[in-house]
N, C-alpha and C positions, 0 to 999 in steps of 0.2 A: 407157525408152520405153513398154512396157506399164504401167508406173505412172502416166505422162502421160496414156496411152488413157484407163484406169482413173477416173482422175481428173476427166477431163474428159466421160466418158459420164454419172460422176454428175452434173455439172454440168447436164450436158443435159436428164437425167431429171428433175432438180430443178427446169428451168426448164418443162419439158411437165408438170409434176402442177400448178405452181402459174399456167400459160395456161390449163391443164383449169378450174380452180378458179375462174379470171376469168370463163372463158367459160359456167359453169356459172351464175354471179353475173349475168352482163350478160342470159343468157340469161330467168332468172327476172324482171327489170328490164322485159325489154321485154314479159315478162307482162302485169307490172303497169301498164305504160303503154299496151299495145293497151286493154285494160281500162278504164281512165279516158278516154280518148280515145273508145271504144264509149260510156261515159258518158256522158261530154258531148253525143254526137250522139242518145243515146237522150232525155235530156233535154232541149236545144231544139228534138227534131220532138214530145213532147210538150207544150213548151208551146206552138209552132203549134196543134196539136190543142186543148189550152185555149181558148186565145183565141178561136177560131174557131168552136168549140160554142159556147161562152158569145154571141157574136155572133150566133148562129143564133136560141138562146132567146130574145133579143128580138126579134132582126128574122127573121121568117118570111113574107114574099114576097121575090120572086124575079124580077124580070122578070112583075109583074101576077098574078104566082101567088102562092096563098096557102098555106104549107104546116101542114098541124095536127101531124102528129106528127116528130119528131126521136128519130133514134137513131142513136148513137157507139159506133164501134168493134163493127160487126157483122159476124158471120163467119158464114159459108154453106159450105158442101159439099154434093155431092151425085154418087156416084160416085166418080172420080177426080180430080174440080175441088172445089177450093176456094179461098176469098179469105177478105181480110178487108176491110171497109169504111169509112174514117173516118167521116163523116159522112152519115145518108139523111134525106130529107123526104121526107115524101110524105101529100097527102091522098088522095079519092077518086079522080082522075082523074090527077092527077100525080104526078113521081117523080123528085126530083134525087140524084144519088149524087155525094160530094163529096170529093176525093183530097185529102190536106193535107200539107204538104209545109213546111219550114222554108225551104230555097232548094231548089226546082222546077227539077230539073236535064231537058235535053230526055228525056234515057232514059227518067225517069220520066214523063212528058207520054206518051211511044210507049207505054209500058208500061200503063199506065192505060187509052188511049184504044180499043188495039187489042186487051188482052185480057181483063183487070179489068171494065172497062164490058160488053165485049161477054157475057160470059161471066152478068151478074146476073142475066135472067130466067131461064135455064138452071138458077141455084143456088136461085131464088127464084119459082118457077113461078106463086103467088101475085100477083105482080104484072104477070102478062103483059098484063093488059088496060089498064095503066096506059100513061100519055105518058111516055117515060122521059128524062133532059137528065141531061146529066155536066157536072161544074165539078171546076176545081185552084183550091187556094185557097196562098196562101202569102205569108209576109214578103219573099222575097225572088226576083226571076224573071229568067233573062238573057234579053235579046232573043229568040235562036232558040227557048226556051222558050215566051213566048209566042206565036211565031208559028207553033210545032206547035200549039197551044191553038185557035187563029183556025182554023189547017187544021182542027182533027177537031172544030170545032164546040161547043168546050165556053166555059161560062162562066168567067172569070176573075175570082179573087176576092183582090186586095192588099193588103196591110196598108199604110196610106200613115201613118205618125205613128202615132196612135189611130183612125183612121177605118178602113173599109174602101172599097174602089174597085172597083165591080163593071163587070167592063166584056164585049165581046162579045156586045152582047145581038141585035144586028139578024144575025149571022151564026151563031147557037146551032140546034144539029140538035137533032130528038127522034127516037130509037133504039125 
């Protein structure tokens, strides 16, 4: 009977070193796959961001504004706040700051509207004397997404095919 225990604890032990072994394998697996998966997403919100720069360099008005300068992916701090920015226009008197998003999910619409936006002249003191208008720009938008967009006043910017489709314009706040 002890030699049956005996025998059969190796067994056991044999079988927990080589589940240890599996799970140490599956473990490192789903490394690599949050990894590629983070890739993929890190890759088509930049190429939203591409596309959308590149549309900006040519077409710079906006709603009868005209904007001179464009700059991408700008980051501010100041104190304890900081952001980063995809897309700014802005000539002398105006100022649009532009969220880019691959699909425009609503958090991000809240997110943007109520603390990103609000927070810019704060991080960019510079342009307090400007008209400041916020826009999401994106390929892809579910309903309730843009209808937080309509609520907080901001421009919407859709990839339709190859075109873009600017829409919101008679209901856009300046901040």
């Amino acid at each position: 009977m002890r030699q049956e225990n005996m025998e059969a604890q190796i067994r056991i032990d044999a079988n927990f070193e080589r589940l240890d072994a599996e799970f140490v394998k599956m473990q490192a697996e789903t490394k690599q796959l949050k990894q590629m998966v983070f890739g993929i997403g890190e890759n088509t919100g930049k190429i939203a961001e591409d596309y959308f720069y590149t549309y900006f360099l040519k077409h710079r008005e906006v709603g009868g504004i005209k904007y001179e300068v464009l700059e991408r992916n700008v980051s501010r701090s100041r104190g304890t706040l900081s952001c980063e920015y995809d897309l700014v226009l802005y000539n002398e008197s105006d100022l649009l700051i532009i969220e880019v998003k691959y699909k425009f999910h609503p958090k991000d619409v809240v997110k943007f509207a109520e603390k990103n936006l609000q927070i810019f002249k704060t991080l960019s003191p510079h342009f307090s004397n400007l008209t400041m208008r916020g826009a999401v720009a994106s390929f892809s938008f579910p309903d309730e997404s843009i209808e937080l967009a309509k609520k907080y006043g901001l421009f919407i910017f859709a990839r339709i095919g190859k075109n873009v489709e600017i829409s919101n314009f008679e209901k856009v706040k300046s901040f």
